[in-house]
TIDOMAR-425884 format. One record per residue: x negated, y, z of N, C-alpha, C, O in turn; residue in three letters. Coordinates in pm, whole numbers, plus 50000, padded with zeros to 5 digits. Layout:
+-------+-------+-------+-------+-------+-------+-------+-------+-------+-------+-------+-------+------+
:  n.px :  n.py :  n.pz : ca.px : ca.py : ca.pz :  c.px :  c.py :  c.pz :  o.px :  o.py :  o.pz : code :
+-------+-------+-------+-------+-------+-------+-------+-------+-------+-------+-------+-------+------+
:     X :     Y :     Z :     X :     Y :     Z :     X :     Y :     Z :     X :     Y :     Z :  ALA :
...
+-------+-------+-------+-------+-------+-------+-------+-------+-------+-------+-------+-------+------+
// end
This chain:
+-------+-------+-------+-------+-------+-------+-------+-------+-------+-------+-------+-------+------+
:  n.px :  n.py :  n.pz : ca.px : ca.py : ca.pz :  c.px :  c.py :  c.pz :  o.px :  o.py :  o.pz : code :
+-------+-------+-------+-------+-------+-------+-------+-------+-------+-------+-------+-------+------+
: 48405 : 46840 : 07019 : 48273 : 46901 : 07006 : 48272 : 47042 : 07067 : 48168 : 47075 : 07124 :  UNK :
: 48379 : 47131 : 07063 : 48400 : 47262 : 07098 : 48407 : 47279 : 07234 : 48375 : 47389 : 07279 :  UNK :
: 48463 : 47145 : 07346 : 48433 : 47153 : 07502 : 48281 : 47146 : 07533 : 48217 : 47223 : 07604 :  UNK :
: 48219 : 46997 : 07437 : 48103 : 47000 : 07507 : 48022 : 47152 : 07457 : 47974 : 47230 : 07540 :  UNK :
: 48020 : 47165 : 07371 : 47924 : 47299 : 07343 : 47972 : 47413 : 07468 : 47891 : 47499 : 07500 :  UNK :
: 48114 : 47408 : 07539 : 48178 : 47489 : 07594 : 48085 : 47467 : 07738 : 48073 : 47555 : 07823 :  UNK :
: 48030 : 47348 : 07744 : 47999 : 47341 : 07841 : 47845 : 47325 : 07863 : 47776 : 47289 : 07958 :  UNK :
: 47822 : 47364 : 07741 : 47612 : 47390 : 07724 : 47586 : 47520 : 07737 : 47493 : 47574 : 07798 :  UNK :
: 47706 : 47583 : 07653 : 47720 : 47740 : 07694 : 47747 : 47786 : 07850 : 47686 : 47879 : 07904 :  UNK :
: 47834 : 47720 : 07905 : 47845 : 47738 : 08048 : 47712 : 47689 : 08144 : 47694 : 47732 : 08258 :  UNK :
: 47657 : 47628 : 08101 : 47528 : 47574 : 08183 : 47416 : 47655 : 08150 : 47335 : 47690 : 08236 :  UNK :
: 47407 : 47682 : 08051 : 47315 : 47786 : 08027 : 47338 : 47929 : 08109 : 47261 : 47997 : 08177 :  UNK :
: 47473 : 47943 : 08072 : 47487 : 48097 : 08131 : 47458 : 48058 : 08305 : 47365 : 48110 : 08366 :  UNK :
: 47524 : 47990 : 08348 : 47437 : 47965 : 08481 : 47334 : 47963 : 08528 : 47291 : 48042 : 08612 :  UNK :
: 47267 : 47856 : 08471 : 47111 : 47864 : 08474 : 47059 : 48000 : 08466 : 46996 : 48042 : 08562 :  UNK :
: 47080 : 48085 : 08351 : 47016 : 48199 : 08307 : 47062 : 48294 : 08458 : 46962 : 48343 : 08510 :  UNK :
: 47183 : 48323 : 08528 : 47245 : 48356 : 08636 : 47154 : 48294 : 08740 : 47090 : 48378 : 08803 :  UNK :
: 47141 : 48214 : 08762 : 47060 : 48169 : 08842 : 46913 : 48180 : 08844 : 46865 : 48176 : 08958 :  UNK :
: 46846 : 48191 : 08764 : 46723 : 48281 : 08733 : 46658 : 48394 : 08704 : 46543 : 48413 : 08665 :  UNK :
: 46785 : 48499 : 08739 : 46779 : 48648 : 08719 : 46790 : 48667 : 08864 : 46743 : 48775 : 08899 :  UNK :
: 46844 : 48588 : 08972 : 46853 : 48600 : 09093 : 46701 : 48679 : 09154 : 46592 : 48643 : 09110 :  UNK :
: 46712 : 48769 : 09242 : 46545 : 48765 : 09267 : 46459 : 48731 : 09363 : 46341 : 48763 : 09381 :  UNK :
: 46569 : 48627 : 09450 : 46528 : 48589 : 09535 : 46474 : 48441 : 09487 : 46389 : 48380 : 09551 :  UNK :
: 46537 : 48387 : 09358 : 46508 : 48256 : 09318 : 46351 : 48284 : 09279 : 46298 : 48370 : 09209 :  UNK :
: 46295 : 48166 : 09361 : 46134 : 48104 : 09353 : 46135 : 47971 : 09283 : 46176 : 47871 : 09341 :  UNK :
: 46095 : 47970 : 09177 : 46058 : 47874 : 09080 : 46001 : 47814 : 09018 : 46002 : 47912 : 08944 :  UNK :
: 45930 : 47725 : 08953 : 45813 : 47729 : 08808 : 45923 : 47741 : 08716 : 46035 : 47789 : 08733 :  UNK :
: 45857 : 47676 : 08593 : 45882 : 47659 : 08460 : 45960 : 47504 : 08475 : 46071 : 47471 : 08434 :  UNK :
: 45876 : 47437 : 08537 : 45939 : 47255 : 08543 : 46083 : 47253 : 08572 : 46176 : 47188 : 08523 :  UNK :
: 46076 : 47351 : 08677 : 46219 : 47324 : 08736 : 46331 : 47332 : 08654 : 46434 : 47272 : 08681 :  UNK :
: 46320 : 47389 : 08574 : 46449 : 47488 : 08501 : 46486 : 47393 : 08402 : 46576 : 47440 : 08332 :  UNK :
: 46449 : 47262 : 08363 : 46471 : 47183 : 08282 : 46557 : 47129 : 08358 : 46674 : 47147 : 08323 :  UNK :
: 46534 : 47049 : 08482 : 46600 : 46972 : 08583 : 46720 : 47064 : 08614 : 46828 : 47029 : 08567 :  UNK :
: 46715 : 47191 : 08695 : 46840 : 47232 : 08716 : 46945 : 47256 : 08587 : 47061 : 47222 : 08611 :  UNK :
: 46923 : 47299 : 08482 : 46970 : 47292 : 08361 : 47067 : 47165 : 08345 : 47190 : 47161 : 08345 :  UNK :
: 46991 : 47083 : 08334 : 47081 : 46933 : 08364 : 47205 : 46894 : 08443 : 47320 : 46865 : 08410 :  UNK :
: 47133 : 46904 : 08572 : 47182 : 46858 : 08689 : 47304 : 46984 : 08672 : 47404 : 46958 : 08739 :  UNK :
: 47313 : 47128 : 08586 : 47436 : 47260 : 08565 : 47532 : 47185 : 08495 : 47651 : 47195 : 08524 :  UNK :
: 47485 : 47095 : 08388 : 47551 : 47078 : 08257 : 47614 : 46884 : 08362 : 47720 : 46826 : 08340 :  UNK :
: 47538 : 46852 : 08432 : 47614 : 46744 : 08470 : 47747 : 46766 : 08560 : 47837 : 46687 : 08589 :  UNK :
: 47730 : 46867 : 08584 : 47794 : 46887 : 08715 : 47932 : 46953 : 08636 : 48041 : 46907 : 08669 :  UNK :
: 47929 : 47030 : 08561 : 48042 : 47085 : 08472 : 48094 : 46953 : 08357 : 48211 : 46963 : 08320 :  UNK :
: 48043 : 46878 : 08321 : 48114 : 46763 : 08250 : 48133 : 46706 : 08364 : 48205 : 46801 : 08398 :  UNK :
: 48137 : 46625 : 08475 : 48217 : 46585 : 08580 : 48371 : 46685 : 08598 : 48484 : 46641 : 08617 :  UNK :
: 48337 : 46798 : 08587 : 48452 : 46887 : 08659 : 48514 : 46885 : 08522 : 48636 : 46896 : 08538 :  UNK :
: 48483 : 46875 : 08389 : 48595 : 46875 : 08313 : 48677 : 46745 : 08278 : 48797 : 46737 : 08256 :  UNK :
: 48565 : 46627 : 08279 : 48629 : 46518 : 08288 : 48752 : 46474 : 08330 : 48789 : 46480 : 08447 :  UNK :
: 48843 : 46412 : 08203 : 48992 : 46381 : 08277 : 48990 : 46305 : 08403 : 49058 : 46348 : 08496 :  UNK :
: 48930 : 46209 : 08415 : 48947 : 46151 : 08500 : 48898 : 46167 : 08696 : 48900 : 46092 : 08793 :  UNK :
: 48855 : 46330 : 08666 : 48795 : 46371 : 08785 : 48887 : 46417 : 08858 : 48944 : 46513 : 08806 :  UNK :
: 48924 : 46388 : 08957 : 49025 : 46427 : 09047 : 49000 : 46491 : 09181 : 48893 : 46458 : 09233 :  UNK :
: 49066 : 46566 : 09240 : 49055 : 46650 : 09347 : 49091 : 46520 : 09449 : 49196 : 46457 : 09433 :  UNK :
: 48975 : 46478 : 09576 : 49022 : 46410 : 09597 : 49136 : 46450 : 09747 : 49121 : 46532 : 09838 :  UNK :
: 49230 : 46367 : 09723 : 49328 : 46413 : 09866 : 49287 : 46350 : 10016 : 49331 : 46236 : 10034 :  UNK :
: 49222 : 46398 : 10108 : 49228 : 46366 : 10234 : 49342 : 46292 : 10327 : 49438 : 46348 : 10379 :  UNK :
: 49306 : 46147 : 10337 : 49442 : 46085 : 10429 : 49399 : 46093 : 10550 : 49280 : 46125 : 10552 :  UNK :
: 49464 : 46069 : 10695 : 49436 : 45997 : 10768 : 49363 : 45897 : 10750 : 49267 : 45921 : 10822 :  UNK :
: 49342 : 45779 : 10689 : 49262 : 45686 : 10693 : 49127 : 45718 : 10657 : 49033 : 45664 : 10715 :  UNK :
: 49106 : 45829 : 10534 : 48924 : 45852 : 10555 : 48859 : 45916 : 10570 : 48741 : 45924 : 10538 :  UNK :
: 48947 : 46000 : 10645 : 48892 : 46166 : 10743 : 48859 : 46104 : 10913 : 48943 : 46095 : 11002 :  UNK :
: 48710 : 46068 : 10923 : 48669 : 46112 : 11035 : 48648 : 46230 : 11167 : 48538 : 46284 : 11178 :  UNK :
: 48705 : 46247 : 11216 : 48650 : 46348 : 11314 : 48580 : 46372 : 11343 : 48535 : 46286 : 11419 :  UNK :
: 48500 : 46481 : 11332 : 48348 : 46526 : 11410 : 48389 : 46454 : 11540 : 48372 : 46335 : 11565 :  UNK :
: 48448 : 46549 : 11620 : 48481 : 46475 : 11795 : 48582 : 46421 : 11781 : 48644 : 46386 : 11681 :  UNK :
: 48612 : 46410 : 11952 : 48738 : 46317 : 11993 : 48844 : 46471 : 12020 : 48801 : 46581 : 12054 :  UNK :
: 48955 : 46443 : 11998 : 49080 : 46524 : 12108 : 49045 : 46583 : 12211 : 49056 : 46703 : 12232 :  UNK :
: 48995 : 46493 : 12289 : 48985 : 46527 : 12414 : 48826 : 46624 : 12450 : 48809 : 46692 : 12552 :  UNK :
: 48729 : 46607 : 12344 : 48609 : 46709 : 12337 : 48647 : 46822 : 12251 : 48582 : 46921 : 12218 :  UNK :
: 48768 : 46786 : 12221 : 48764 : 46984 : 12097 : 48851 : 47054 : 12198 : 48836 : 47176 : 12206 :  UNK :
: 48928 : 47005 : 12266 : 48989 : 47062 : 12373 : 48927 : 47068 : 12585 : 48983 : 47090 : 12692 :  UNK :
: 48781 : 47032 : 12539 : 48709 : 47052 : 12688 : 48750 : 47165 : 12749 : 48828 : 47188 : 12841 :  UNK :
: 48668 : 47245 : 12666 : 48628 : 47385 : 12763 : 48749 : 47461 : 12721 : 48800 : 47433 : 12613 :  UNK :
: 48807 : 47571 : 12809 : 48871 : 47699 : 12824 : 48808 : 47780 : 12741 : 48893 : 47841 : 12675 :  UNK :
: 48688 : 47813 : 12709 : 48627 : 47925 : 12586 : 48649 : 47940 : 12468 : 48667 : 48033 : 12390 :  UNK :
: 48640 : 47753 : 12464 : 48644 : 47747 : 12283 : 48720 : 47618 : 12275 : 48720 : 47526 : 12356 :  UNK :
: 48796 : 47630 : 12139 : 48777 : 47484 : 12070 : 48711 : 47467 : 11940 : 48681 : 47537 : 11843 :  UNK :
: 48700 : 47325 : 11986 : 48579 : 47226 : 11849 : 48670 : 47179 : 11747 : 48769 : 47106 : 11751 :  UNK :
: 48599 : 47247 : 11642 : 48664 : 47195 : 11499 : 48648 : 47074 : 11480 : 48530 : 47039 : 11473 :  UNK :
: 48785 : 46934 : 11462 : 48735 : 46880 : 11446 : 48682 : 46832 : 11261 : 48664 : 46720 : 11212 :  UNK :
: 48671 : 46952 : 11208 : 48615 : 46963 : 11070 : 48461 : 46911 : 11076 : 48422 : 46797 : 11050 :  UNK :
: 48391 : 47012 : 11113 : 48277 : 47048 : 11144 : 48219 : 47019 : 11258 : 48101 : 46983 : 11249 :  UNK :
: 48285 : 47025 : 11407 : 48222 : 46994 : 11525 : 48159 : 47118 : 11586 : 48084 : 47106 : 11683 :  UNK :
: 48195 : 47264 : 11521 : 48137 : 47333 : 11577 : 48233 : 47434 : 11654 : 48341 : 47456 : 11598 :  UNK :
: 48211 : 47492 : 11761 : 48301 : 47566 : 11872 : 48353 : 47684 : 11790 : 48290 : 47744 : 11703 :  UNK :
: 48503 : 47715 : 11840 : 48579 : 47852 : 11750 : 48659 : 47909 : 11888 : 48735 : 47851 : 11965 :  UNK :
: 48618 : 48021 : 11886 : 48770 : 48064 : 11963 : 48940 : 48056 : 11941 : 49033 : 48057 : 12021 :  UNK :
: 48930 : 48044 : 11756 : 49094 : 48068 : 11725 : 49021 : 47973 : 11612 : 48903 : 47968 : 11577 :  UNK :
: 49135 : 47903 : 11567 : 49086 : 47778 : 11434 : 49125 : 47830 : 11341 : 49086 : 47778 : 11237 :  UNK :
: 49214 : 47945 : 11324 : 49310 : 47953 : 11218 : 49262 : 47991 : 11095 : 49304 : 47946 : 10989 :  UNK :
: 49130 : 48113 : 11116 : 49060 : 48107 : 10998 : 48942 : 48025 : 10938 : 48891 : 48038 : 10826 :  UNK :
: 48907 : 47934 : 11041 : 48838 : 47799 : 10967 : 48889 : 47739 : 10897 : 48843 : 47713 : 10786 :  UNK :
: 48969 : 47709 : 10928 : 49053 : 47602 : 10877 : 49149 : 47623 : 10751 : 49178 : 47542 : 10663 :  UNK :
: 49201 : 47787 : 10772 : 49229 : 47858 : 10637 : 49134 : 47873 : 10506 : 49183 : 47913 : 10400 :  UNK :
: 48952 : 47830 : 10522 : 48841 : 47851 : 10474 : 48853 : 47747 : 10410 : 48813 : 47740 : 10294 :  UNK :
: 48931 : 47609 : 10496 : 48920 : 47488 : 10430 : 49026 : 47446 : 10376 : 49050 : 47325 : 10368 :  UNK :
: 49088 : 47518 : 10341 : 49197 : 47542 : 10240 : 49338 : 47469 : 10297 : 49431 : 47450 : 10219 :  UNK :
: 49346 : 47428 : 10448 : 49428 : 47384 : 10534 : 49513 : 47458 : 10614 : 49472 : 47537 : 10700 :  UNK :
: 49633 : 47436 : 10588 : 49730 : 47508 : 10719 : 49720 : 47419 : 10841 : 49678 : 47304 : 10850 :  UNK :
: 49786 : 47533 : 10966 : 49757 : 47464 : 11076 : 49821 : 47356 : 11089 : 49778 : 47281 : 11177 :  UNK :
: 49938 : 47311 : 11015 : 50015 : 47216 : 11020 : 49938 : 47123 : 10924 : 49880 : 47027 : 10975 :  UNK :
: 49933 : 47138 : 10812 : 49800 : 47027 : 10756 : 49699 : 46924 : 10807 : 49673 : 46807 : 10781 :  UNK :
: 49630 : 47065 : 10934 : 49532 : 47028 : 11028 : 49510 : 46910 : 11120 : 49419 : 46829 : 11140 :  UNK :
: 49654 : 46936 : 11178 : 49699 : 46879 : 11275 : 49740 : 46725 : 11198 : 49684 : 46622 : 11236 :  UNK :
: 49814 : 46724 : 11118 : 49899 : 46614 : 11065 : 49741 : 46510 : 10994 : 49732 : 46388 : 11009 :  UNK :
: 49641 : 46591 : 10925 : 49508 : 46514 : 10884 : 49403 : 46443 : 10997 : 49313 : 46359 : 10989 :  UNK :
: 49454 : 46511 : 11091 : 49374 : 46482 : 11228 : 49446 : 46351 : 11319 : 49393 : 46282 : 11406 :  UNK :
: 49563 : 46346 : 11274 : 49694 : 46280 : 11367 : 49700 : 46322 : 11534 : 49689 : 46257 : 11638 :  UNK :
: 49723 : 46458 : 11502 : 49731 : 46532 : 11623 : 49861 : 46622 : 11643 : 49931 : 46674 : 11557 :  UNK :
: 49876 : 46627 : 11810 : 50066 : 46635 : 11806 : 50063 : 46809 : 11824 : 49974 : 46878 : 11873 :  UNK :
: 50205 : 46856 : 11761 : 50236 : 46939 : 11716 : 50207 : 47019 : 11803 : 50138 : 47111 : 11758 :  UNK :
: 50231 : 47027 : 11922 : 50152 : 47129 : 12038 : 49987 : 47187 : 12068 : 49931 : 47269 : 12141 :  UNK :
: 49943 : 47069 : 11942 : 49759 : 47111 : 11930 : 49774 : 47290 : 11924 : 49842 : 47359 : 11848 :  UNK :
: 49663 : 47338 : 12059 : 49666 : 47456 : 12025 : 49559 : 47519 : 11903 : 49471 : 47443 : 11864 :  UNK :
: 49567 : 47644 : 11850 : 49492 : 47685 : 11749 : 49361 : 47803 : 11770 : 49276 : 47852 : 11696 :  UNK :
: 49409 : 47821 : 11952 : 49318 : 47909 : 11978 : 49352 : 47879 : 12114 : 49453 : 47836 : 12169 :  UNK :
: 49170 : 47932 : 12174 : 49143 : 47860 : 12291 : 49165 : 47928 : 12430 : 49127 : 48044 : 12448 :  UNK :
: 49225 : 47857 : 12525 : 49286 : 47933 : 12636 : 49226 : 48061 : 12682 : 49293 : 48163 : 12697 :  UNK :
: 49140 : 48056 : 12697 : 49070 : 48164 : 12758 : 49071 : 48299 : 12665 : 49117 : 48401 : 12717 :  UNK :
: 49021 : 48306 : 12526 : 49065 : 48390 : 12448 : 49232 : 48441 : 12459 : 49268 : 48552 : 12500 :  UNK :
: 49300 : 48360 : 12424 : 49462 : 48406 : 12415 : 49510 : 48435 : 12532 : 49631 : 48456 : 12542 :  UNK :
: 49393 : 48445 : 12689 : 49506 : 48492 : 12726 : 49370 : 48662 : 12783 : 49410 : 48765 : 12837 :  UNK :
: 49300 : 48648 : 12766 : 49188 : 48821 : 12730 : 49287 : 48883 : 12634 : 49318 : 48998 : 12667 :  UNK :
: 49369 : 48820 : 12476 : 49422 : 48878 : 12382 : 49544 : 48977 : 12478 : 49576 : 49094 : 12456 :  UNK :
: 49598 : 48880 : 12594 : 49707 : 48880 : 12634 : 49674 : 49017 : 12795 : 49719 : 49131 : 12801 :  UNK :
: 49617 : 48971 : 12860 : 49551 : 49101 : 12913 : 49548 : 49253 : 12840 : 49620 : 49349 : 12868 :  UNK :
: 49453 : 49243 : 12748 : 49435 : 49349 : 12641 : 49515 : 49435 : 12640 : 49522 : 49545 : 12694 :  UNK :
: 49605 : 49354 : 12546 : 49722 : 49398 : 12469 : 49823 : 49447 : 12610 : 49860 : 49564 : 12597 :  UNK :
: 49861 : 49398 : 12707 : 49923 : 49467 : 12851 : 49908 : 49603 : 12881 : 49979 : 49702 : 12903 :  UNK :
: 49741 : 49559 : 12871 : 49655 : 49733 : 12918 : 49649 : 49814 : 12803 : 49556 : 49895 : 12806 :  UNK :
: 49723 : 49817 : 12699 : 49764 : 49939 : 12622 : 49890 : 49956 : 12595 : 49914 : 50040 : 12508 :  UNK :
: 50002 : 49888 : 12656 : 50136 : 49894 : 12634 : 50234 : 49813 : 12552 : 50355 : 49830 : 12534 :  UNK :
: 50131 : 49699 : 12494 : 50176 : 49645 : 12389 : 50352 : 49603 : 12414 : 50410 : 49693 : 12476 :  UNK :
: 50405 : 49533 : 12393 : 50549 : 49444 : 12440 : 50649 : 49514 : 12532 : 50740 : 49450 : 12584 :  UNK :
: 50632 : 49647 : 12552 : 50698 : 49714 : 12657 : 50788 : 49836 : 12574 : 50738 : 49881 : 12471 :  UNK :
: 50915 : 49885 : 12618 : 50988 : 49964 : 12564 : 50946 : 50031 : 12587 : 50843 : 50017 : 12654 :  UNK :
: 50992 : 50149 : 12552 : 50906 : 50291 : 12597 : 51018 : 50355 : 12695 : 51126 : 50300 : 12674 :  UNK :
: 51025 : 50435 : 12776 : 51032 : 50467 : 12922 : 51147 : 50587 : 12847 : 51136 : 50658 : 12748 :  UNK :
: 51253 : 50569 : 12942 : 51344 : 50632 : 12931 : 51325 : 50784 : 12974 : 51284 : 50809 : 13088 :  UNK :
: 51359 : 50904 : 12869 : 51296 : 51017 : 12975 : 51416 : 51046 : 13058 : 51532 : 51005 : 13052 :  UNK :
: 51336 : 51151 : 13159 : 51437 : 51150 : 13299 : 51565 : 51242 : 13249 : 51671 : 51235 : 13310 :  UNK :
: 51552 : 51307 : 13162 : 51708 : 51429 : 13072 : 51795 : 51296 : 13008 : 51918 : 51284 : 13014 :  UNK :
: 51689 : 51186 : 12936 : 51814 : 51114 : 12900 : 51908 : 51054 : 13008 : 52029 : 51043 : 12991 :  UNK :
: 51852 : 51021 : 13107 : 51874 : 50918 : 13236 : 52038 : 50999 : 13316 : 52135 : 50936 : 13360 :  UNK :
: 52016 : 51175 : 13309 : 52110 : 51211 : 13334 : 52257 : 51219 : 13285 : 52354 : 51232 : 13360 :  UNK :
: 52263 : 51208 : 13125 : 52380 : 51161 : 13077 : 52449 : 51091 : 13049 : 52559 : 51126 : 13005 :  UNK :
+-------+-------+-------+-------+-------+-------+-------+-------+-------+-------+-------+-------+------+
// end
């Protein structure tokens, strides 16, 4: 009895959170329905039997193909989402996936890059034209001894 009340109390405090918002536009009707649909949604998530579900290969579709997330030189296409990134690493970190995750959920070979040619190599330019990777220059007093 002490979860479910745990979880009328939690739906409420939401709801009430959610209607102090001031951007939320509402009637009166509504607030019965979302109320519900708070309190359904939190007995699902406490429910034993609700499970996180795990993503296989077999029922993860790809937005695209391989060969369209890797078209263009500018960008690559998530194949999460389908939408263009210069570097995947923090999408995909968003989706709670390492790049090795990524790759292995996708059945894609270990050389999949994570960021797209054209970016990494502007990074790589850049970083030249301020000295990055270079020792620093012997002065000419040391050179004499």
């Amino acid at each position: 009895m002490t979860e479910q009340t745990n979880i009328v109390e939690l739906a409420t405090e939401l709801t009430i959170a959610w209607l102090s918002n001031p951007s939320t536009r509402t009637s009166s009707e509504d607030v019965p329905a979302f109320l519900q649909s708070m309190h359904n949604a939190l007995a699902n998530l406490s429910s034993p039997d609700a499970s996180t579900p795990e993503a296989s290969n077999e029922d993860v579709i790809p937005a695209v193909s391989v060969r369209k997330s890797l078209a263009s030189r500018d960008h690559i296409i998530s194949m999460i989402d389908g939408k263009p990134y210069k570097t995947l690493r923090r999408h995909i970190a968003a989706q709670g996936l390492t790049p090795q995750e990524y790759r292995e959920r996708f059945g894609l070979k270990a050389d999949y890059p994570m960021v797209a040619p054209a970016y990494s190599e502007s990074r790589s330019a850049m970083a030249k034209t301020i000295g990055l990777g270079r020792k620093p220059k012997a002065k000419a007093g040391d050179a004499a001894e």
